[in-house]
C-alpha positions in Angstrom: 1.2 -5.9 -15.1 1.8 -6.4 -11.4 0.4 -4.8 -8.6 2.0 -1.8 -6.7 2.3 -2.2 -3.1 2.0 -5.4 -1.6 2.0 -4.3 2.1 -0.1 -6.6 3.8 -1.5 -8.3 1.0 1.2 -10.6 -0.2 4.5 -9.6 2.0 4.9 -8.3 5.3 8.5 -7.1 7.3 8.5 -9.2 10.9 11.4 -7.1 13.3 13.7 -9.0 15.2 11.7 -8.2 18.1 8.6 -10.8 16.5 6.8 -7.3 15.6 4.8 -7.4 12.4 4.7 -4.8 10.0 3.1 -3.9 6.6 6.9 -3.6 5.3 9.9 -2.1 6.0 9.1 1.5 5.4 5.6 1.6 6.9 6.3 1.9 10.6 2.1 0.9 11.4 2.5 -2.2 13.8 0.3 -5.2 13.0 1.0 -7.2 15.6 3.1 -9.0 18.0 4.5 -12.7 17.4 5.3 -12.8 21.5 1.8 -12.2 21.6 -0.4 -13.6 19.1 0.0 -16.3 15.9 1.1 -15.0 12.8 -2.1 -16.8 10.9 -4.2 -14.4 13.2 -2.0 -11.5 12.6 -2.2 -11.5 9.1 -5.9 -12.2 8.6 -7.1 -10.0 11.6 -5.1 -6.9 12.2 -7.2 -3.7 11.9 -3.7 -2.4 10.3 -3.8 -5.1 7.7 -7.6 -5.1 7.2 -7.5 -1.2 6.3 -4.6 -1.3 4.4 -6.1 -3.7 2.0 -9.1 -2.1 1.6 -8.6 1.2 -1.3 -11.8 2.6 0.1 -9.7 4.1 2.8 -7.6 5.7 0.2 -7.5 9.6 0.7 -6.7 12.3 -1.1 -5.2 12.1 -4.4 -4.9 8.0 -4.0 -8.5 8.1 -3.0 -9.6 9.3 -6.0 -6.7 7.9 -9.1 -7.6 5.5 -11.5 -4.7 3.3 -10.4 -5.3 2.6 -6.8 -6.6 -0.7 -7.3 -3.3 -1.7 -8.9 -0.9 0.3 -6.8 -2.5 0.4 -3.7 -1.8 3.7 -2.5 1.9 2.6 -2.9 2.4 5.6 -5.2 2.2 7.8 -1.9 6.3 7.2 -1.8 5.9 8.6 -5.3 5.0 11.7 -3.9 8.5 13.0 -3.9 9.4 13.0 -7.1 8.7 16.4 -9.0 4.7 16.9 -9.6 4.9 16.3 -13.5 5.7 13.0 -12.7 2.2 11.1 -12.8 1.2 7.2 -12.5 1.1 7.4 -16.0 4.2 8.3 -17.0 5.4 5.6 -14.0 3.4 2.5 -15.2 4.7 3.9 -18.7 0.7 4.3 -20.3 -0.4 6.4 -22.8 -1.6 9.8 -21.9 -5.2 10.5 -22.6 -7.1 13.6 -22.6 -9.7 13.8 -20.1 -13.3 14.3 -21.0 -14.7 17.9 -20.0 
């Protein structure tokens, strides 16, 4: 299985401007090439730092069994009608939770 979002973990979108971003449909500037090395972008950028981290997570992603595979990624899912869970995206088995 592979990971959901990679934003800042594996990929990143740079503008034509030199600006660094977690990707192209996160709009949460990282850095600035004109202004600092990539190298120190990418392994210091508070942006970066938090995105990677799945403690920040809130919500409904805070608290799913799959944010340390999608990352929080499946917040784009949240348009898509409310029956549709991570489950039936990463196409698992649905189990009964415990009471």
């Amino acid at each position: 299985m592979t990971k959901g979002c990679l934003a800042g973990t594996a990929v990143c979108f740079i503008s034509h401007q030199g600006e660094v971003y977690p990707c192209g449909y996160l709009p949460a500037l990282a850095g600035d090439l004109k202004k600092q090395a990539f190298a120190d972008i990418w392994e210091n950028s508070v942006v970066f730092n938090e995105l990677r981290d799945t403690n920040n997570l809130q919500g409904k992603c805070g608290c799913c069994e799959f944010r340390n595979i999608c990352m929080g990624c499946g917040r784009v899912l949240s348009r898509l009608p409310a029956t549709i869970s991570m489950r039936t995206v990463l196409r698992l088995p649905n189990r009964r939770r415990k009471v």
